[in-house]
Structures are given as structure tokens and as C-alpha cells.
VOLUMMI-607416 format. One record per residue (C-alpha): residue in one letter; x, y, z. Coordinates in nm, 2 decimals. Each point is the difference from the previous one (the first is absolute). Layout:
<rs>
R r     xx     yy     zz
R a      X      Y      Z
...
</rs>
This chain:
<rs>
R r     xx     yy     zz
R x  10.37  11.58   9.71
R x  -0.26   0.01   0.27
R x   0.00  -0.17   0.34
R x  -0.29  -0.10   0.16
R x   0.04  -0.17   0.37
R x  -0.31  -0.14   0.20
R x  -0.02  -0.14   0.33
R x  -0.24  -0.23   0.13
R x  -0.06  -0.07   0.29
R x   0.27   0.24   0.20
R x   0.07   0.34  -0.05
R x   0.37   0.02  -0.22
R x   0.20   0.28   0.16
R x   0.15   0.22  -0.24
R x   0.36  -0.13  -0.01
R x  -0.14  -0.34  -0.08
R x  -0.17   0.16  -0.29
R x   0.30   0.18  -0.11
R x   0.23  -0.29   0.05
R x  -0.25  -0.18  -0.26
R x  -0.03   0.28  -0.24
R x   0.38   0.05   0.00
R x   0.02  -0.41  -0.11
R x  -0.26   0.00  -0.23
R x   0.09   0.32  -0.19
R x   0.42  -0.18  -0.05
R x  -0.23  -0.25  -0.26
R x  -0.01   0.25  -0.25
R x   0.40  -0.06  -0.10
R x  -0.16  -0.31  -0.08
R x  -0.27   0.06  -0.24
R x  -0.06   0.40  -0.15
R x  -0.39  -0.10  -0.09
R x  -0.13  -0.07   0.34
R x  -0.32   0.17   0.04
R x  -0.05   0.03   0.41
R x   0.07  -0.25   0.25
R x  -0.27  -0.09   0.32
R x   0.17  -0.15   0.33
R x  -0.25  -0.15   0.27
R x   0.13  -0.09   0.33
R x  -0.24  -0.22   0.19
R x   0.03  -0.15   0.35
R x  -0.13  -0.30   0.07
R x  -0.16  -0.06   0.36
R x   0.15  -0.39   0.05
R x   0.25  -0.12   0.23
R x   0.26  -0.05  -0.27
R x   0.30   0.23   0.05
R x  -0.02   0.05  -0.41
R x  -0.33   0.14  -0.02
R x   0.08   0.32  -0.14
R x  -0.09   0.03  -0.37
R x   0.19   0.19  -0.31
R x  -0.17   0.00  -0.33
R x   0.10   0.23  -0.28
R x  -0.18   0.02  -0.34
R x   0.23   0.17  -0.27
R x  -0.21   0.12  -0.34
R x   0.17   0.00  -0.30
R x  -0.09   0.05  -0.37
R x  -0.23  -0.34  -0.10
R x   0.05  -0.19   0.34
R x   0.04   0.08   0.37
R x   0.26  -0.19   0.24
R x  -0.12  -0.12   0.38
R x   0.20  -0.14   0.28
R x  -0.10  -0.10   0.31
R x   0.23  -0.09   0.33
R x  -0.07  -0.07   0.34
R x   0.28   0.06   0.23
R x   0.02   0.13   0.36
R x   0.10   0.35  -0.03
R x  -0.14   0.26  -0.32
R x   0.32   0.12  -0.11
R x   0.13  -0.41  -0.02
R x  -0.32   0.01  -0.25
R x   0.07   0.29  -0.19
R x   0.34  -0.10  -0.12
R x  -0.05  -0.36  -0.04
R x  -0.26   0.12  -0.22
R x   0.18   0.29  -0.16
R x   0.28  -0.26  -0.06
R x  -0.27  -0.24  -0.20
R x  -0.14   0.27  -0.19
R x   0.32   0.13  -0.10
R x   0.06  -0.32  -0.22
R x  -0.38  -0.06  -0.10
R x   0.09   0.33  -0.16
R x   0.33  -0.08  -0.12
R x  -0.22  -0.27  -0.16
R x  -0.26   0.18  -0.16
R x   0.25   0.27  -0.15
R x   0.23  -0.31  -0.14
R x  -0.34  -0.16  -0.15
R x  -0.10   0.33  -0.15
R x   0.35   0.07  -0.18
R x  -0.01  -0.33  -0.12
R x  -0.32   0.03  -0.18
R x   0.06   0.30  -0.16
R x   0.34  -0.14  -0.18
R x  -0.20  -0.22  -0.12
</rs>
């Protein structure tokens, strides 16, 4: 699976990057077809302390998954989205099975 990361408005330092690969790449124990996965952390220029955004867009045969969480530190992002992902998937996977018992 591929791993794309974007960051808008700031410059991501590499361990950030890394740290988001690293998450995004534990999704594939969840679901074997996923096609590549795009993370974009975004900063948002407000005066709230969660202004930092983490939005990861996971493409799978016939549908693609996105999650979107604003929290106050990237790597709170990542794995609370990681975390929502990992049961979308679960989901997914449960409602493929099904339909091709039946």
C-alpha cells in the first residue's frame, strides 16, 4: 500500500511524516485490498487551541473511506483517526463476506 502525506499550510518534519506513515500503513491487518491511503495535515490559523487538522482518505476496491478530526496536536489526529478507520474497515470487510455467502 502506498502513503501519501501532504501538509498545508506548515512544513511537516520528517518524523511527523513517518509517525503518520507508520499508523496508516498498521490498516492493512485490517483490510488486504486497500489500494493506497492519502493523509493531509492542515493547520488552521484561528485562536482555537484544536486547530490542527488530520484527514485521511483510504481507497479500496469499489469505495474509498475518509475521516476527518480536529484536535490540538497531529499525532492526537492520526490515531483517533487510525482508530476510526480501523473499524470502518472492519465494516467494509464484514459487509463484503456477507455478500458473497450469499
Amino acid at each position: 500500500m502506498k502513503v501519501f502525506t501532504q501538509s498545508v499550510n506548515f512544513n511537516a518534519d520528517s518524523q511527523l511524516i513517518k509517525f503518520a506513515e507508520t499508523k496508516v500503513l498498521t490498516l492493512s491487518k485490517f483490510h488486504d485490498k486497500i489500494v493506497d491511503a492519502e493523509v493531509f495535515l492542515k493547520v488552521q490559523n484561528t485562536s482555537d487551541k484544536e486547530n490542527k487538522i488530520t484527514e485521511i482518505k483510504i481507497n479500496i476496491p469499489g469505495s474509498e473511506l475518509i475521516v476527518k478530526r480536529e484536535t490540538k496536536t497531529f499525532e492526537e489526529g492520526i490515531n483517533a483517526a487510525v482508530d476510526n478507520l480501523k473499524r470502518q474497515l472492519k465494516r467494509s470487510k464484514e459487509k463484503l463476506r456477507n455478500s458473497m455467502i450469499s
